[in-house]
C-alpha positions as CSV (number, residue, x, y, z in Angstrom):
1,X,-10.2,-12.0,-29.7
2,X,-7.7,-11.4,-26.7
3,X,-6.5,-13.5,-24.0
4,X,-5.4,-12.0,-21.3
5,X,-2.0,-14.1,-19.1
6,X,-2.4,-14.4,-15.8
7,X,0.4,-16.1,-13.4
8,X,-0.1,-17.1,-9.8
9,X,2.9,-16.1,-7.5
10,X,3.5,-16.7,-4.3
11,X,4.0,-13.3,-2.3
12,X,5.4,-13.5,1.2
13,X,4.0,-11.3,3.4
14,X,4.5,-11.8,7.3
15,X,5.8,-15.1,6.9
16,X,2.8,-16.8,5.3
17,X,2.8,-17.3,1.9
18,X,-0.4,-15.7,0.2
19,X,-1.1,-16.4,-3.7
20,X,-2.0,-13.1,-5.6
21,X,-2.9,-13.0,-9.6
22,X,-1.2,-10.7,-11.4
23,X,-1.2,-9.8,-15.0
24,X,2.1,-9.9,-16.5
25,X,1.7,-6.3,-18.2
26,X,1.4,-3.9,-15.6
27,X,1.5,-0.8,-16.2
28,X,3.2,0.9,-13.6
29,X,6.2,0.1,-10.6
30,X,6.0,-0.7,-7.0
31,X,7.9,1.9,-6.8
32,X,10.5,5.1,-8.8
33,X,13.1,7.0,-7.3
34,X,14.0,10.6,-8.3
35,X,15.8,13.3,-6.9
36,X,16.9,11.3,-3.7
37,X,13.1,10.2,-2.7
38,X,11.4,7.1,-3.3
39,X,7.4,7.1,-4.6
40,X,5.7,3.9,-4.2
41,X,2.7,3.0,-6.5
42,X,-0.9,2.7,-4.1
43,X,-1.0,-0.9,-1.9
44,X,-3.9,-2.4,-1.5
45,X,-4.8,-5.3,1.5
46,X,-6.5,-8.7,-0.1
47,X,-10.3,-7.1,0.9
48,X,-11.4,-8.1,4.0
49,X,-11.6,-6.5,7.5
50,X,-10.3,-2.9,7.6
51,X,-7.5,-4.0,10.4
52,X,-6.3,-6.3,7.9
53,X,-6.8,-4.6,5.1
54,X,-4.4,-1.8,6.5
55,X,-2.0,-4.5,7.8
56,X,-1.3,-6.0,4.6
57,X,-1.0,-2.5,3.0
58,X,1.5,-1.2,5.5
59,X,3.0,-4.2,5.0
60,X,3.8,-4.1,1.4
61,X,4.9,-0.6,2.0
62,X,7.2,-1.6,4.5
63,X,8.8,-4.4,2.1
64,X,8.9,-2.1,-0.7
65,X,10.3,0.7,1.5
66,X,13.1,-1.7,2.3
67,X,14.2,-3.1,-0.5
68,X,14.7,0.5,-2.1
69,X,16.7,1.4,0.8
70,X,14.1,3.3,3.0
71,X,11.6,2.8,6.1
72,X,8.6,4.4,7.8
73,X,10.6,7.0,9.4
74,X,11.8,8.4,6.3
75,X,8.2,8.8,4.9
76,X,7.6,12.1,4.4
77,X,4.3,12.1,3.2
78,X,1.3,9.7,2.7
79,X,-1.9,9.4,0.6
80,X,-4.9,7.1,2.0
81,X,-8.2,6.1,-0.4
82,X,-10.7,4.9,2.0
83,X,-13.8,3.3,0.0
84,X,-15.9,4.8,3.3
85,X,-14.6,7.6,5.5
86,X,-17.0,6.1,7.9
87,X,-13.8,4.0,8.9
88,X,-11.0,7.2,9.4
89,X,-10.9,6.2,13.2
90,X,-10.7,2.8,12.4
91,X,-7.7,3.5,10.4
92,X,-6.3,6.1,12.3
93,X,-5.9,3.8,14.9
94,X,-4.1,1.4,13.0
95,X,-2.4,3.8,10.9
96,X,-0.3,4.5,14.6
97,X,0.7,1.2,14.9
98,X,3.2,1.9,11.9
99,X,4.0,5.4,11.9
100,X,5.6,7.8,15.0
101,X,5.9,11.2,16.2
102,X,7.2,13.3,14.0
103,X,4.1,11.6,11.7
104,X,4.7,12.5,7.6
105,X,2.2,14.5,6.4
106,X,-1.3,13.0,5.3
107,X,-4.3,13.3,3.3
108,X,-7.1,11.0,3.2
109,X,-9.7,10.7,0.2
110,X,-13.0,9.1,0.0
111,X,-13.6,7.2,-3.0
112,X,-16.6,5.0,-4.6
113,X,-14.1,2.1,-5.2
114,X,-10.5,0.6,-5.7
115,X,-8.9,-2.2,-8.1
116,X,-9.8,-5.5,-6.8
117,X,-12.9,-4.2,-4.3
118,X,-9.8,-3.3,-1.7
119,X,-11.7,-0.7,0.6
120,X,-8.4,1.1,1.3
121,X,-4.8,2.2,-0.6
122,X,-1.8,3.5,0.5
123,X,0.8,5.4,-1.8
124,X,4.0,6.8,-0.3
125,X,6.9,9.3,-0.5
126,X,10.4,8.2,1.4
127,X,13.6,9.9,1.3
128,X,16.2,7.5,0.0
């Protein structure tokens, strides 16, 4: 039989403090770097509205994005899983909130589902 560990930490994100479960083996990085550009893993926002949703993914990106060195106007190019495509307005709105003119290139996907029911996922590349 296997048990699987589980630990509770506290995440800050946008100065409250939100409680996230993570297993302690993951099996992949917030985020690499390689040949001067930074590739984050996909962010998810705790499922809920879209708007916040997005919010809390950008978010993390942001946070990740700074503490390798980077920010949103180094982005060169984005990936967005939407659970329903229904919603690309929705997001596209948002999604402008966070990113300017010159915006990094961008492809959207629908998919049937993400980890942990999120209904949307954000992956990045940054220059350095």
């Amino acid at each position: 039989m296997s048990r699987k560990l589980f630990i509770t930490l506290p995440v800050l994100l946008f100065g409250s403090a939100l409680f996230a479960q993570k297993k302690t083996a993951m099996a992949f990085s917030d985020y690499r770097e390689a040949g001067g550009l930074i590739y984050l893993s996909g962010q998810t926002g705790m499922p809920g509205q879209i708007n916040q949703e997005v919010s809390r993914a950008l978010g993390k990106v942001r946070a990740i994005l700074t503490s390798a060195g980077s920010s949103f106007d180094k982005v060169v190019t984005v990936q967005v899983y939407l659970t329903d495509l229904g919603r690309y307005e929705e997001f596209n709105e948002l999604y402008k909130q966070y990113f300017m003119v010159p915006f990094p290139s961008r492809t959207c996907i629908g998919v049937a589902g993400l980890p942990q029911h999120a209904h949307v996922e954000i992956t990045v590349k940054a220059i350095k």
